[in-house]
N, C-alpha and C positions, 0 to 999 in steps of 0.2 A: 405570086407576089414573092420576090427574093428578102428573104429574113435573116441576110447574112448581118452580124455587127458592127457597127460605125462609130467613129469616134463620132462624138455633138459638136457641134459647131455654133450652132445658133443658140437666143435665147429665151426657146419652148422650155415647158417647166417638166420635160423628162430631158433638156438635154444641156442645164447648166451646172457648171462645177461647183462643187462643194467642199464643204470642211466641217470635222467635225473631233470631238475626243473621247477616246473612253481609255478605259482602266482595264487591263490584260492583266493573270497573272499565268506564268509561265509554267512548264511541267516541274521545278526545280519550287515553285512557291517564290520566286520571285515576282513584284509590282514593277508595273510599266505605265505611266501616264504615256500617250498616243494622240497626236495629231495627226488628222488622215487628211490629207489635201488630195482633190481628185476629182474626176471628171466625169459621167455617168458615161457608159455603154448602152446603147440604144439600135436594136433594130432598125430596117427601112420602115418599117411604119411608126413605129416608134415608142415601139414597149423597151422596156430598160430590159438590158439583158446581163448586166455587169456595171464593174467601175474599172478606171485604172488609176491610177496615180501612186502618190508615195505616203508610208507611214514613217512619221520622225517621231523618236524615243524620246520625248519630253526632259527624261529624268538627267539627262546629263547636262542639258541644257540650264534648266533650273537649280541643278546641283554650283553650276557653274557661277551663274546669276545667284544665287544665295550667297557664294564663298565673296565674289566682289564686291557683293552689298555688306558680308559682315567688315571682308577686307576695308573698304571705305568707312563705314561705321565707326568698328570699332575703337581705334585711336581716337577719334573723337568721346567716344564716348566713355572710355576711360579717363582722360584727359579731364570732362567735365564732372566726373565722379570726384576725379581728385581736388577739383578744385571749391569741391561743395563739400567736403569731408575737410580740406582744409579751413575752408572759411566756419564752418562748424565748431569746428576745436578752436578756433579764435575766440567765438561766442561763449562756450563751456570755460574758457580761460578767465576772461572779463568778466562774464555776468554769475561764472563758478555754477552752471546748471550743466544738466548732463545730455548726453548726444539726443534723445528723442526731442530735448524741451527744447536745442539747439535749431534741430532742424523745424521744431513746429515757429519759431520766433523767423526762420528763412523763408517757410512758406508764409507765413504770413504779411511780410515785405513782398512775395511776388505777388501774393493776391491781393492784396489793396492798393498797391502799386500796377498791377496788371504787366509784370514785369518777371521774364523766365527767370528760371533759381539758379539756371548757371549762371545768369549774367550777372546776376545779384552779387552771387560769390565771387565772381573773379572780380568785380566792381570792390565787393568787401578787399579783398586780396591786395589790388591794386593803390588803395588808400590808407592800407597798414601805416606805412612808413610815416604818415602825419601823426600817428596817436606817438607821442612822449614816449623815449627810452625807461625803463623802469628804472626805479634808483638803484646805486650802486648796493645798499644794504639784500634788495632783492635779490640781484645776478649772485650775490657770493652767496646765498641760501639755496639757491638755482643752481649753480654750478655744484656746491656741495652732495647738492641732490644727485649729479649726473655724474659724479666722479665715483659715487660711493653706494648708487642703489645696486648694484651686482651682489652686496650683500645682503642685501634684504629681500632678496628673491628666496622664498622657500623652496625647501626639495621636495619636487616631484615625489610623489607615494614609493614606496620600494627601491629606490633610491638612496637609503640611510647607510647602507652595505660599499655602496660607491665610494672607500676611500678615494680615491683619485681627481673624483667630482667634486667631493667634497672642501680637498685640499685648496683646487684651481679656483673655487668661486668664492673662495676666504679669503 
């Protein structure tokens, strides 16, 4: 009986190809996720005698597909940070409560509304412009504020010695 090895060709269940993954770690301590796609080696009668095929290094792959998924993501998702941190501080403005009560009064509009928080806020954002200009008595209390808080910022601890600090922020 010749027992030399043979690629498989058909498909008996010693002679079809397969795929599979494991986790290598290298003599260096380096991790390897591995896809081994491959074909079984089988004698003429047909004991396996081997495989052959290819091992692909998962990690770079993945490395790759992570960076495009944060690449694509992320802008987005910064974007609707800001736009929920701004609609926030609208709410802290008007109703004068602070960022936590802010945003529990947002989640609450998406959940009884069954409505995501970013669309809420950009929704909020977008209908600013209806609510009435504050009166003029405000804007020049408001502006006073923004001309003139650089002095009201206290110095930083060990900082008292900084003439020079001290001078520019007076």
């Amino acid at each position: 009986m010749n027992t030399s090895p043979r690629r498989s060709r058909g498909r008996s269940t010693e002679g079809i190809p397969f795929s599979s993954r494991h986790r290598f770690i290298d003599i260096a301590g380096g991790e390897h996720d591995v896809m081994v796609v491959a074909d079984h080696i089988v004698a003429d009668d047909g004991t396996p005698v081997g495989s052959a095929g290819f091992y692909i290094d998962l990690g770079a792959a993945r490395a790759e597909m992570q960076r495009e998924t944060l690449d694509a993501t992320l802008p987005e998702l910064f974007e609707s940070r800001a736009e929920i941190e701004q609609a926030k501080g609208v709410l802290m403005r008007m109703y004068r409560i602070n960022a936590d009560q802010a945003f529990k009064v947002l989640m609450w509009r998406s959940q009884e509304t069954n409505t995501k928080l970013r669309l809420l806020a950009t929704q909020l954002l977008a209908e600013l412009s209806t609510v009435p200009p504050a009166p003029p008595s405000t804007v020049a209390v408001f502006d006073h504020i923004l001309l003139t808080m650089h002095t009201r910022i206290p110095e930083p601890p060990g900082s008292a010695d900084d003439a020079a600090t001290s001078t520019s922020r007076h």
